[in-house]
N, C-alpha and C positions, 0 to 999 in steps of 0.2 A: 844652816840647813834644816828642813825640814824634817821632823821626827817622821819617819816612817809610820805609817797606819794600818791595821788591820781592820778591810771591810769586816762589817757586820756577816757573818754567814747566815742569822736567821732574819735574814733582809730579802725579801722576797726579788728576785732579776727573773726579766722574762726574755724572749728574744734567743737572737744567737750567744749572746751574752750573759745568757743566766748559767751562774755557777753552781755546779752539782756539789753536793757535799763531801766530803770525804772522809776516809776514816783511817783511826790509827793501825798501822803495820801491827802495833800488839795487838789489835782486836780480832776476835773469830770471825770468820767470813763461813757463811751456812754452806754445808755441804750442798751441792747443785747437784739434780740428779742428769746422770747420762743420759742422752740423749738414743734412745733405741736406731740402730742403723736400718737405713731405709732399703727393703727388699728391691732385688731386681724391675721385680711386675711393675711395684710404684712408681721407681724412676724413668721405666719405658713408658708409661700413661700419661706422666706429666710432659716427657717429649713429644710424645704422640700429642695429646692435647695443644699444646706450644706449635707445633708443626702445623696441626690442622688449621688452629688460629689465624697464623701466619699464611698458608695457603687458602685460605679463605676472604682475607684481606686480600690477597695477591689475584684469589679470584675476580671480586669485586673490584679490583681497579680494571683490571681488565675490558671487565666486562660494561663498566660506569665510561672508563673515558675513549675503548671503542665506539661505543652507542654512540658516543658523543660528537664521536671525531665523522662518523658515520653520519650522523644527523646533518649535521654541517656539509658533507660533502655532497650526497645524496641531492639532486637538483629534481623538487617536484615540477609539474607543467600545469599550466593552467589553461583548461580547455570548454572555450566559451562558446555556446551555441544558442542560436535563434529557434524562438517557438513556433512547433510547426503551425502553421493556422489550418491546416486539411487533420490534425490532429481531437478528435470532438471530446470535449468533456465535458461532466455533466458536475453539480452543483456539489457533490459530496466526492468526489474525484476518486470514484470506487471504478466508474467505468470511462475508458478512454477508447475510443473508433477511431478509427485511422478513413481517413475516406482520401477518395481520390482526387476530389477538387471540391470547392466550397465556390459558391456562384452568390453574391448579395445584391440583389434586387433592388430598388428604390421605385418600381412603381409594378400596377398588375399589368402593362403592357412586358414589361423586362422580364415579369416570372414567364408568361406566356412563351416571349423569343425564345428564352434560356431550356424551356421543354419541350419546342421544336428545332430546335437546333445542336442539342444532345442525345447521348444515347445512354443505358445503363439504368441502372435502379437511382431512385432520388429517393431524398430525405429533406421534411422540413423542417426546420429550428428555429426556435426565439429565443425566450430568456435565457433555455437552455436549464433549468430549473426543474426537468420530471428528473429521475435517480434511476434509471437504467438502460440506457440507452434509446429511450424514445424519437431521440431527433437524428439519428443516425442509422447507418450500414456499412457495414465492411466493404471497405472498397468502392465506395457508390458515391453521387455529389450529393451535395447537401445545399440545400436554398435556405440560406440566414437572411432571415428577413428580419432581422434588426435596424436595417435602414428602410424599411419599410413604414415608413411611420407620418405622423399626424392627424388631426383628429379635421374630417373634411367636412361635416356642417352640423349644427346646432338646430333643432326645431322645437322653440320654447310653445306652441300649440303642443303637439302631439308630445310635445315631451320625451323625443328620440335624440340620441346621437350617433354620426356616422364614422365611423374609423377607420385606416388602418390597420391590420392585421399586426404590425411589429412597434405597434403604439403601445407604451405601458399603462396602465389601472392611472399611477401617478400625472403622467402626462394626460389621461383623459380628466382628472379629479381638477387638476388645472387650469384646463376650459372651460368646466362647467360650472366649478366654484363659483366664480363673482356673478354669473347668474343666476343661485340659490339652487341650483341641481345636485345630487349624490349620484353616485350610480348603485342600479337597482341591489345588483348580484355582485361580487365578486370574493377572491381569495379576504383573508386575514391583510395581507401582504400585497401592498401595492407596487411590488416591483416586477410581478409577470408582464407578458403581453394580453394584449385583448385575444388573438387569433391563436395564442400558445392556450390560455383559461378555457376557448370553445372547443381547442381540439380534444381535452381534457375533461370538457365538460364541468370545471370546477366549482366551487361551492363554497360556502364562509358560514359565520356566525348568524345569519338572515333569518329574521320568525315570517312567517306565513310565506315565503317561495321554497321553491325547490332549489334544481339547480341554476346556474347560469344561462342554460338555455332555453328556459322557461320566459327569459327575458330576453330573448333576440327576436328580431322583426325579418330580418332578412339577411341572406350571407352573398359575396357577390365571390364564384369560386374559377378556379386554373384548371380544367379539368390534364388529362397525360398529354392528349392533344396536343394544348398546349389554347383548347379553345374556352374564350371565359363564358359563364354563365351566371345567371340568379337562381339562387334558391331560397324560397320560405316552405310557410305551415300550406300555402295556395299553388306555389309555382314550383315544378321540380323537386313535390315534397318528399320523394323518396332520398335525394341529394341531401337536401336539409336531416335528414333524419339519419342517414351514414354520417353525414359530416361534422356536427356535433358530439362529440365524445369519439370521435372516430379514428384519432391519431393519422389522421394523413393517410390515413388507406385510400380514398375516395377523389384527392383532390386538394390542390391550395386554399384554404380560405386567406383570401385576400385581403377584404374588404367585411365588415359587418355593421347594421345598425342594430342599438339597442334602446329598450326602453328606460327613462333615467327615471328618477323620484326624487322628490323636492327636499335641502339639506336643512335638517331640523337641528335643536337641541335634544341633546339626551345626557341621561343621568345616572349613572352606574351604580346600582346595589350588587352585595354580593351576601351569601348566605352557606352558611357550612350545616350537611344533611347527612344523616345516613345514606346510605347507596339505597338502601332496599325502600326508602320512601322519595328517592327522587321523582318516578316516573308520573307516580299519582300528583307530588308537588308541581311536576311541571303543567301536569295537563291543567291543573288549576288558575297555576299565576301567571302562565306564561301564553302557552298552544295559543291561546283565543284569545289573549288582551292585544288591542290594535295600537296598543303605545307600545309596544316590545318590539325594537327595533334590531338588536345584536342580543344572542345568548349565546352562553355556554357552560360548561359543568366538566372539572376538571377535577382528576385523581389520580395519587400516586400507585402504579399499579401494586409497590410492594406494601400497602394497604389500602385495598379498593373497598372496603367496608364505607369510606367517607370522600362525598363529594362539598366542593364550593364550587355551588352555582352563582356564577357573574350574568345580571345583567344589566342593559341600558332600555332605560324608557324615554319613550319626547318628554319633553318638559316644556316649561317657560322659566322656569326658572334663571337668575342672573348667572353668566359663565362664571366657573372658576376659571378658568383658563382661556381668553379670546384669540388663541391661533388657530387661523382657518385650517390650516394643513401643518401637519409635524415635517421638521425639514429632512433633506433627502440622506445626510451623512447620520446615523443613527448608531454606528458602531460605539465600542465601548469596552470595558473591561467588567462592566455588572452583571449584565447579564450572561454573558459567557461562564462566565465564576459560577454563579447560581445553578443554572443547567448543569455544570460538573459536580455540584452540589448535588444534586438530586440524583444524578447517577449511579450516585455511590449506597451502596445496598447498606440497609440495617438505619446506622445514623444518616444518611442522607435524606430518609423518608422523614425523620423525627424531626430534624433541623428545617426539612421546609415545611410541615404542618408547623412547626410552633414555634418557630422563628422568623423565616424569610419571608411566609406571605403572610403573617400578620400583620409584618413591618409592612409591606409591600403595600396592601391596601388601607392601609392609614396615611403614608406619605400623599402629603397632596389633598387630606380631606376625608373627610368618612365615604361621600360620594359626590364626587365633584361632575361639575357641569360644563359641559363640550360640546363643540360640532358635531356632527355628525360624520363628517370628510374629515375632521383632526382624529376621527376613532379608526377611522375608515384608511387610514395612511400611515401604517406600521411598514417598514423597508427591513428586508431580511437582513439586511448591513446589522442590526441589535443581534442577531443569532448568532454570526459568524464570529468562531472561535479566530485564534489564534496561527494555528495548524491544521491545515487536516491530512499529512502525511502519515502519521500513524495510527492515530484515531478518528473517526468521523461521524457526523450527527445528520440520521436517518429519517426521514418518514415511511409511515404504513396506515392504512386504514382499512376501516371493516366498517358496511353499512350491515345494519342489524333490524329487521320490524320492531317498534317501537315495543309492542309488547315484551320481545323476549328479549330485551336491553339490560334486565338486573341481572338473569342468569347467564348473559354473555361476558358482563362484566369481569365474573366470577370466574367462569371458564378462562375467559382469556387473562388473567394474572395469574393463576396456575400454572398456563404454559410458560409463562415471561418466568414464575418463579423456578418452574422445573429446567429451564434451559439456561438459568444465571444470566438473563439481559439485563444489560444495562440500560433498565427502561428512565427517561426523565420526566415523560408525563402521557399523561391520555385525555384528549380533550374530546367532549360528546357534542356534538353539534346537529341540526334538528334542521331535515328537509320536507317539502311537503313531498307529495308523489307526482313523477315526470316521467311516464312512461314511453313519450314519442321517441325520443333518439332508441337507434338499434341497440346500441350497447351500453342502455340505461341502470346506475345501479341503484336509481330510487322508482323500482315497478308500483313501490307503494308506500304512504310514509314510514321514513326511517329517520333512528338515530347514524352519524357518523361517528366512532371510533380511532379517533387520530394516534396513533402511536407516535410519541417520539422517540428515540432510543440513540445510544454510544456501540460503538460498536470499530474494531479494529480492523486496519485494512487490510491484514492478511490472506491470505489466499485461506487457511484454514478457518480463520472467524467468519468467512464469508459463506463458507459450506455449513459451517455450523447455523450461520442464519439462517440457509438455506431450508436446513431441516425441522427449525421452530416456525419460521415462516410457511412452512406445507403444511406443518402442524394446527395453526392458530387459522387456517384458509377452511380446512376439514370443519374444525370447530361453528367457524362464520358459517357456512355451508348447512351442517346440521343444525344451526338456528335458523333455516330459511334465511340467511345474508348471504352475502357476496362479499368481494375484497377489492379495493381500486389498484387502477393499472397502471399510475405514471411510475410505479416504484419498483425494486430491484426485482426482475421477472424469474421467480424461484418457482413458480405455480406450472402444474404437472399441464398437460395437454387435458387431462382429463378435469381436474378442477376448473381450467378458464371455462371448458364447454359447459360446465354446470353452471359456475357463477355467470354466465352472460348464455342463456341460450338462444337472444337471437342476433349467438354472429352467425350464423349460417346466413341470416337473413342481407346482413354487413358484407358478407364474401360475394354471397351475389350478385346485388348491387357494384360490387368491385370488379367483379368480371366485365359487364356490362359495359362499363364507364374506361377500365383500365384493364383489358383484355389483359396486357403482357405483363399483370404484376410490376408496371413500372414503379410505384409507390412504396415504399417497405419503410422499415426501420428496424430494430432489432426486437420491436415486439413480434410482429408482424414475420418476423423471420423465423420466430418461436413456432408463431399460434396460427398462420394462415394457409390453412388447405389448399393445394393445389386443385387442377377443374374435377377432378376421381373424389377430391373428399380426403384423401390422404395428405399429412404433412410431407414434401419433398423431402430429398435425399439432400444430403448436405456436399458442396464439393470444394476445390482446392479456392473456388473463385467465389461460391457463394455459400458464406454459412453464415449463423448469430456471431457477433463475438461475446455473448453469455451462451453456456454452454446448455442447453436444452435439460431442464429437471429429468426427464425420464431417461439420458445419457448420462447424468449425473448419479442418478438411483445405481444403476448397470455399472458403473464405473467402480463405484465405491465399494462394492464389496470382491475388488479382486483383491490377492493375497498383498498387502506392502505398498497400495499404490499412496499414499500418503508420507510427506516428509519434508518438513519443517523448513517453512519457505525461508526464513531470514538463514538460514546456512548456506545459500546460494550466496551470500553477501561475504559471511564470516571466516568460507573456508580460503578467500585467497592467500590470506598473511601465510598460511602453510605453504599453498604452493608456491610462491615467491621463492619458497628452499629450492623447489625444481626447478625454477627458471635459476638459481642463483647454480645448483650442480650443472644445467647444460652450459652456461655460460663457463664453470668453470672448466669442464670439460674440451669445450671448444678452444681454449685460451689455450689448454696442454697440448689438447692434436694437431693448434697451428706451430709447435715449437715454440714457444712464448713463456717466458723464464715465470715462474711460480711468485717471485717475488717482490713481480712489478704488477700481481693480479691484485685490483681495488677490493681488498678484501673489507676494509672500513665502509666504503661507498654500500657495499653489498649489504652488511649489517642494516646500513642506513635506508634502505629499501623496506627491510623488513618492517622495521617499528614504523615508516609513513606508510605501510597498506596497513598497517595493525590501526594504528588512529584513522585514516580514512576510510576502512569500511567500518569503524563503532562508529566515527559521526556519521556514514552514510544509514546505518543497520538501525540504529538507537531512534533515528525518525520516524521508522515504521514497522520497528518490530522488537523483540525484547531482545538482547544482548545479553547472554546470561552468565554468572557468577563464572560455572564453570566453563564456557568460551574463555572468558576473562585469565583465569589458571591455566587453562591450556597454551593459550597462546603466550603467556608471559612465560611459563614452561621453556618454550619452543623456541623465543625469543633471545632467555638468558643466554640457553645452553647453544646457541646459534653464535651469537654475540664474542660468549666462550672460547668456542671453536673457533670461529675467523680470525677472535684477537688474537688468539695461540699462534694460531698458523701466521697470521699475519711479524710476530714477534719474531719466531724462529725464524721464517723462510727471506726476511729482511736481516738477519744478524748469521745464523750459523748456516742457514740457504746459501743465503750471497758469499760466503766463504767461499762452499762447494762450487756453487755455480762458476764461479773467480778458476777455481779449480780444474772444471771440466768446460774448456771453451768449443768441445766437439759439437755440442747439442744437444737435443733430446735425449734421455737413457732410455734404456725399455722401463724400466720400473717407473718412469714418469707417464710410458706410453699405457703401462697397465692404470694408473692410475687414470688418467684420462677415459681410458675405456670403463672402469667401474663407475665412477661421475656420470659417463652416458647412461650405462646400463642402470645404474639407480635415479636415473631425471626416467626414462623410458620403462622401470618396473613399477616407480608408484603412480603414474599416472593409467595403473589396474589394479595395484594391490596393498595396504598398508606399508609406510617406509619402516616401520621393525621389523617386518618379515623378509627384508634382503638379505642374499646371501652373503653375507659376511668374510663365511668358513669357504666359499669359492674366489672370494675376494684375495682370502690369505691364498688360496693355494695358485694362484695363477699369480700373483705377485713370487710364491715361491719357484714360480717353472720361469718366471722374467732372469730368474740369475744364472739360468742355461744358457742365456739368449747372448751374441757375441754384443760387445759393446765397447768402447773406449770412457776413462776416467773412473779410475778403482774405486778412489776416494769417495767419487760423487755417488757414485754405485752403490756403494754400502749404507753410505747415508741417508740413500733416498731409499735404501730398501727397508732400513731402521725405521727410518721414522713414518713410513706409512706403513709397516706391520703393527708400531704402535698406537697408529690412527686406527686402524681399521680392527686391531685389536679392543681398544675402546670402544667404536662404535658397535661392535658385535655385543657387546657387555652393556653398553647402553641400553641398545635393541631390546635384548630380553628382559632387563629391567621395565619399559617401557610397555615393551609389548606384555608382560604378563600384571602390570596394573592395570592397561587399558582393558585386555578381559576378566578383570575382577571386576572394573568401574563402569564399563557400558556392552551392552549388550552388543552382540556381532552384527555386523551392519550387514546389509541385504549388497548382492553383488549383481543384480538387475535393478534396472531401472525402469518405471511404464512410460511410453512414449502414447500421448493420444491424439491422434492424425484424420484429416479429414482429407478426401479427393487422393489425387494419385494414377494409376496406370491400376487398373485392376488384379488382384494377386501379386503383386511387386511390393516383393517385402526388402531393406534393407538387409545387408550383411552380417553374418551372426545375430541375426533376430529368434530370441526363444521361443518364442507363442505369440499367436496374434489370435485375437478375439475381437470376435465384429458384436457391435454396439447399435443400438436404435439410428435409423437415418443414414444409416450410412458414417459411423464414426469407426475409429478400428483402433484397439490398445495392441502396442506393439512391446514388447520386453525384451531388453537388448541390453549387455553388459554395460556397468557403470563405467563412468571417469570414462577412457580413450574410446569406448564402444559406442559411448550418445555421440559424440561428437563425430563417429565415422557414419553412423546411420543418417544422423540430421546434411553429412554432404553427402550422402546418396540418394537423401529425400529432395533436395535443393538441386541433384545432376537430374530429374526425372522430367519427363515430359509431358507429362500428364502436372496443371498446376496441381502443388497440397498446401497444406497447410497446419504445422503442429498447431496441436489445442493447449494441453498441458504437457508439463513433465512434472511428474512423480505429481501429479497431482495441485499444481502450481503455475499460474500464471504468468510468471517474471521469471528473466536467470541469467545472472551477472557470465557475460565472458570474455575475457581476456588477450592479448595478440602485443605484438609489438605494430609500431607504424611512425615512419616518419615525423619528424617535427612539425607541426602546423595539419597534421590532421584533422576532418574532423568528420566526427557519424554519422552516417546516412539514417534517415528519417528513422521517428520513435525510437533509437536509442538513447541515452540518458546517461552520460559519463560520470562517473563514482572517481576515479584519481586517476591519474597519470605523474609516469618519472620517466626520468634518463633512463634508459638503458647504461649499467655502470663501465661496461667495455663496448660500449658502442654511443658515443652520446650523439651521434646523428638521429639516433633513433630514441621512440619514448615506450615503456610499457603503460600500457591502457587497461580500464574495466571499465565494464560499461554495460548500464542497465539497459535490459532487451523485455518487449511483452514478448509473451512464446509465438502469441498470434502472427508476431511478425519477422521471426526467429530465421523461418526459413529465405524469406525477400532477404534478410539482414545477409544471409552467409552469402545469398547469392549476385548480392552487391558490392561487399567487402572484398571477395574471395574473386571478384574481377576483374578489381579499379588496379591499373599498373602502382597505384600509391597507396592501398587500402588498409585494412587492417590483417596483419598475418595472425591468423586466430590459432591461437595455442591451443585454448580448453575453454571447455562449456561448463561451467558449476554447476553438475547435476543433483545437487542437494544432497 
C-alpha cells in the first residue's frame, strides 16, 4: 500500500480546487470588529432601490415587447397615386398651379382651334423653366407646347433660322451645327425653348448684343381670337414689341425666325481682379475686342471684393477637345456637391476661391480650345441636385447701368449678408442696349446680376425671401436698374411700375388685341391693371396663387399669424391618442368586453405615424430634437398604458368579465363616456388640462347607479379610479413642465380667404380684417374651430378659396376611408393604416395645398366612399 502523502500547502492551486490554508485550533484568530446594525432608513432605500430596479425592468419589457407585438400587428396601406398632369410645376417646385386642363398642340393651326373653341383664362408653357409661376393660372388651361417643335428651314444666304416655338436652343444647335452656324443669342443653357427664351426675352454670356431679341427677324403669333398673324420691326411692330419679353400677355408666339452666326473656335482665358477695377478692365479687354465671343465675371457674394473673369475669344488655334456638341445627359454628382459647397457661409467661400476653382480651371488645360456650339451646349441636367423637397436652388437677377456695377456689387452682398442667404454665386453678364420690346430691361447698356442661391421650401423661408428679395429690388431701383421677372414674383405693385415703366404701354396694346384678359399667368395676375388702371379684386375663382407682396406686407403684421409649417406634419403621432381614445370609447358604448380591445395594434399605430411623418417632415423641413422627446415621451408612456391595460384586462379582466355575464356595468359606461369626452376636449384644449377630478367623481356617482355583478363592480371601479387617478398625477406633472418649456400657444388661428358671399363670415369667427384686393384674414378658434369654419367656407355659394392658414401654404389632414381609396386631385398621401377595430377601413394623411383645401373638403365630404375628415392640422 501506498504511504500516504501530504500535498505541499505552499504549492500554489488555482480553480475550484485550490486549497485555502489553515490554521492551528491553538492559534489566535484577530478579533473581528462588529459589524454596526444597519438602520431602518437604510434597509427601506435599498428595498426601495431593489423595487424600482425591478419595476423598471418590468416597465421596459412592457413597454419593448408591446411596441413590438404592436408593430407587427398594426397593418400599414400603401396608397399609390398618379401625377396630375393639369398639376403645373415649375423647375424649383417652390410653385405648383393646379389648372383646369392642359391642351398640347403640335402645330399653330391646333393652338389657333384650341382658342376658339375654349373659354376661360389661358396660359403658355414650355420648358417650364421661369421659377414662379409664369406659364400658369389658377384654374385656367394651359397650352404646352412642348410638342410643338422642329426647326422648319435653314437659310445659309441670309443666315436665318425658322423654328417652332417649343423647339429647344439644343435641338436648334443640331441643325445648324453640320452647317458651321451657332446661334446668335441665347441662355447659358441649352435646354429652354426658342418661344419660352423670347417670351422672356433672355440673354447669356454674348459681347456685342443685347438681348435675344435683338436677334429675331419675325414672330409668326396666335392672337385670343384664335386668329394668326406676323409680326416684326416692319409689320405689326407694336405686336413685336409686346411680344418679346412679354410673357404671354399679347398672344402665342408660335413660330419665330432668327438670325444665326457662323460657329467658330474659341479659347477660354480666365483672370482673378479686384471687384473695384473690373469695370475699367472690361471696358479695355473685352467691350470692344470683336474676338470676344462669351464673357463673364463671377463672385462669391460672401466676398465680393474679387472677381474671376472668364472669357472665350476666336481662335485658330488646334481643339483641345473636338466635340461638336456636349451630350444631352450632363447630370452628375460634381457639380451638385460643389454648389452645396459654396453655399455654405464663412468656409464655403474660402474653399471655392482656393480650392475648387483653381482646380476647376486647370483640369482640361490652362485654356483649352472648343466650338463654339460645345461652349454653347450646357443642359441644366449638371445643376440638378439630388432633392429638391426641402431645399432648392433659385435664380434672381438685377440689370444695373454699367457705371454703377461696382457699387451695386457692394450693396447687394450686404443685403445677401444681412438676410443670412445662402447665396452660391453671382455671375455679371454684359448687354448692349435693346430698348424696342415694352418691357425692356436693357433701356441702355447694362451689366446682369445673376444670383444664384439655396434656400428652403418652407412656407417661412419663402416669406423671408420674400423680404430680402424687396429689399435687394429697392437697392437695383436706387441704382437706376431693374430686376427680371421669370422669378419668384415678391416685387410690390409699386416696384414692377418703376422697374418696367412701359407696361402701361404692354397693357394697352393687351386690351386691344385681347379685350377680355384671356391671356394671364400668375404674373400677370399680380401686375395687370384692369381697363380703370386699378389691380382687380381677387375672387373665389380668380386669384394668383402667389399671394400679392402688398397682401403679404398687410398680413404680416397681424398679432400670431405666423407658425411653423412642418408642425402640420409632426403633430399627428399625438393625435393618433384621440382617434386611439374615440375608438376605445366606441368599443365600450357598443357593450364590447374591454379585453378583446386591440390594445397592441393601437400602440402599433402610434410609432407607424411617428416614423412616417419624420420620413414624410425630415424631406422638407427640420424635425427637431425636441419633437423627437416629445413624441418618444408620448409614445413610451402610451405604450406603458396599453400594455398595462392590455395585461390586466386579459388575466384579472377576463376573471371579472367570466364573473359578470350581465354586460356592460355603469362604471364601464362612465368609462366609455370619459374616453368620448377626453377624444372631444383635446381636439380644443391641451390633453393635461382634462378634468380628471370630474372623471373621479362621476365614476363615483356610477356606484349609485342599479347594476348587476358585485364582483365586477368593484373591480371595475378599482381599477379605473386607479387609472384615472394616475392620469390626473400625470396631467399635472406634464402640464406644469410644458409651461415651464414652452411658451402658451395662441388659441386662434388666421384663416386668409379670398371670394365668398360678401360679409359671410364663418361660425365663431373672432375678427375679420379686410386686406388689399379684396383678401380678408379671418380668426377663428384652433384644432375643431379651423375645421368647422373651412366646412362653412366650402357650404357657401358664393366660390372662395383659402389662401393660407396661420400663414402657410400646405396642411396635412386626416379622416378614415375605406380600403382602396384614393384623393382627389393635389392631395399627396403621407401614410395610411388599418383602422385597428375596424379593419375595413384605413386611417389616412394627406398632404393638401391650402389653395385647394376648400375643392378638397368639398369633394371628399360628398363622394358616398370619400374621405370622413376628422381634423385639419392647423399648425
Amino acid at each position: 500500500m501506498a504511504p500516504e502523502t501530504t500535498p505541499d500547502l505552499a504549492e500554489p492551486r488555482t480553480g475550484l480546487f485550490r486549497r485555502l490554508p489553515t490554521r492551528s485550533p491553538r492559534a489566535k484568530q484577530p478579533a473581528q470588529p462588529a459589524e454596526p446594525p444597519r438602520s431602518p432608513v437604510r434597509r427601506w432605500l435599498r428595498r426601495a432601490r431593489r423595487a424600482a430596479m425591478w419595476a423598471g425592468l418590468g416597465a421596459l419589457t412592457v413597454i419593448g415587447g408591446t411596441s413590438a407585438i404592436g408593430w407587427w400587428t398594426s397593418d400599414p396601406v400603401a396608397i399609390a397615386i398618379e401625377a396630375d398632369p393639369r398639376l403645373v410645376r415649375d423647375v424649383t417646385q417652390l410653385t405648383a398651379v393646379q389648372m383646369a386642363r392642359v391642351i398640347t398642340p403640335k402645330t399653330t393651326e391646333e393652338i389657333a382651334e384650341a382658342l376658339r373653341t375654349t373659354t376661360g383664362p389661358v396660359s403658355i408653357g414650355g420648358g417650364r423653366f421661369s421659377m414662379g409661376g409664369q406659364t400658369a393660372t389658377t384654374g385656367g388651361i394651359q397650352l404646352d407646347l412642348r410638342q410643338l417643335r422642329g426647326v422648319l428651314a435653314i437659310d445659309t444666304v441670309l443666315r436665318t433660322v425658322t423654328v417652332r416655338a417649343g423647339t429647344t436652343w439644343r435641338e436648334v444647335q443640331e441643325a445648324i451645327d453640320p452647317l458651321g452656324f451657332a446661334v446668335q443669342v441665347m441662355q447659358t443653357y441649352n435646354s429652354f425653348t426658342v418661344g419660352g427664351a423670347l417670351s422672356v426675352n433672355a440673354h447669356g454670356r454674348y459681347i456685342g448684343h443685347g438681348p435675344v431679341s435683338s436677334t429675331v427677324r419675325s414672330l409668326r403669333l396666335v392672337l385670343a381670337s384664335g386668329e394668326i398673324v406676323t409680326a416684326s420691326r416692319t409689320e405689326r411692330p407694336e405686336l413685336f414689341r409686346a411680344a418679346l419679353g412679354g410673357y404671354g400677355a399679347v398672344g402665342v408666339i408660335a413660330e419665330a425666325t432668327l438670325s444665326l452666326a457662323r460657329n467658330v473656335r474659341v479659347r477660354r482665358e480666365d483672370q482673378v481682379m479686384p471687384m473695384a477695377s473690373y469695370v475699367a478692365w472690361f471696358r479695355e479687354h473685352v467691350r470692344n475686342d470683336s474676338t470676344v465671343v462669351f464673357h463673364n465675371a463671377d463672385f462669391a457674394p460672401g466676398a465680393p471684393e474679387e472677381v474671376r473673369a472668364v472669357t472665350y475669344r476666336e481662335t485658330t488655334a488646334p481643339l483641345t477637345d473636338t466635340a461638336r456638341i456636349r451630350p444631352r445627359d450632363q447630370s452628375g454628382w460634381v457639380r451638385p456637391t460643389a454648389l452645396e459647397v459654396f453655399s455654405r457661409p464663412g468656409w464655403g467661400v474660402w474653399t471655392r476661391q482656393q480650392i475648387i476653382e483653381p482646380l476647376a480651371y486647370r483640369l482640361g488645360g490652362r485654356n483649352p480650345v472648343t466650338w463654339r456650339n460645345f461652349e454653347a451646349s450646357y443642359d441644366v441636367s449638371e445643376l440638378e441636385p439630388s432633392s429638391r423637397a426641402h431645399d432648392t436652388y433659385v435664380l434672381q437677377e438685377y440689370f444695373i447701368p454699367v457705371e454703377r456695377a461696382t457699387a451695386f456689387a457692394g450693396a447687394m452682398s450686404r443685403v445677401l449678408r444681412d438676410s443670412s442667404v445662402r447665396s452660391v454665386n453671382v455671375s455679371i453678364r454684359h448687354a448692349n442696349a435693346e430698348p424696342e420690346p415694352l418691357l425692356t430691361w436693357a433701356p441702355t447698356e447694362t451689366f446682369a446680376f445673376v444670383l444664384y442661391y439655396r434656400q428652403e421650401t418652407t412656407s417661412e423661408a419663402q416669406r423671408a425671401v420674400g423680404r430680402w428679395t424687396r429689399a435687394l429690388i429697392d437697392v437695383a431701383l436706387a441704382y437706376g436698374g431693374s430686376y427680371y421677372l421669370p422669378y419668384q414674383p415678391h416685387a410690390t405693385h409699386a416696384q414692377f411700375r418703376a422697374a418696367y415703366p412701359r407696361s402701361d404701354s404692354l397693357f394697352a396694346v393687351k386690351r386691344a388685341v385681347d379685350p377680355t384678359g384671356r391671356f394671364t399667368n400668375v404674373l400677370w395676375d399680380l401686375y395687370a391693371p384692369d381697363p380703370s388702371g386699378a389691380l382687380p379684386a381677387v375672387s373665389g375663382t380668380r386669384l394668383p396663387s402667389h399671394l400679392p407682396a402688398e397682401v403679404r406686407l398687410a398680413a404680416d403684421v397681424l398679432p400670431s399669424v405666423h407658425r411653423t409649417e412642418a408642425s402640420t406634419w409632426t403633430t399627428h403621432p399625438e393625435w393618433d391618442l384621440v382617434y386611439s381614445s374615440e375608438q376605445y370609447a366606441a368599443w365600450l358604448a357598443a357593450g364590447r368586453r374591454p379585453s378583446a380591445f386591440p390594445y397592441a395594434a393601437t400602440i402599433g399605430t402610434f410609432w407607424r405615424s411617428y416614423l412616417g411623418t419624420w420620413r414624410w417632415t425630415r424631406e422638407r423641413a427640420e424635425f427637431g430634437g425636441r419633437t423627437h422627446l416629445m413624441l418618444a415621451v408620448i409614445g413610451t408612456s402610451t405604450a406603458l398604458e396599453y400594455g398595462l391595460k392590455a395585461l390586466y384586462e386579459n388575466s384579472v379582466g377576463r376573471v371579472t368579465e367570466w364573473l359578470a355575464p350581465e354586460g356592460t356595468t355603469p362604471e364601464e359606461r362612465v368609462a366609455a363616456r370619459v374616453n368620448a369626452d377626453y377624444a372631444r376636449f383635446i381636439a380644443i384644449r391641451p390633453w393635461y388640462e382634462f378634468d380628471y377630478a370630474g372623471a373621479l367623481r362621476a365614476l363615483a356617482a356610477a356606484g349609485d347607479a342599479p347594476g348587476a355583478g358585485r364582483v365586477r363592480r368593484a373591480e371595475r371601479y378599482a381599477i379605473l379610479w386607479l387609472e384615472f387617478q394616475a392620469k390626473r398625477a400625470y396631467a399635472t406633472l406634464i402640464g406644469g413642465g410644458t409651461q415651464v418649456a414652452y411658451d402658451a400657444d395662441e388659441e386662434t388661428r388666421w384663416l386668409l380667404v379670398a371670394g365668398g358671399s360678401p360679409g359671410a363670415t364663418p361660425p365663431r369667427t373672432d375678427s375679420v380684417v379686410t386686406l388689399p384686393r379684396g383678401y380678408r384674414a379671418l380668426r377663428v378658434p384652433r384644432y375643431a374651430g379651423v375645421l368647422t369654419a373651412l366646412r362653412a367656407l366650402a357650404a357657401d355659394s358664393v366660390p372662395v378659396r383659402l389662401v393660407e392658414i396661420a400663414g402657410n401654404g400646405r396642411v396635412a389632414v386626416t379622416g378614415t376611408a375605406p380600403l382602396g381609396w384614393r384623393p382627389a386631385a393635389a392631395a399627396a398621401p403621407i401614410l395610411a393604416y388599418r383602422v385597428p377595430t375596424d379593419p375595413a377601413r384605413m386611417r389616412v394623411l394627406v398632404d393638401v395645398p391650402v389653395l385647394e383645401l376648400v375643392q378638397f373638403l368639398r369633394v371628399e365630404e360628398s363622394r358616398p366612399d370619400g374621405l370622413g375628415i376628422d381634423h385639419l392640422y392647423d399648425y
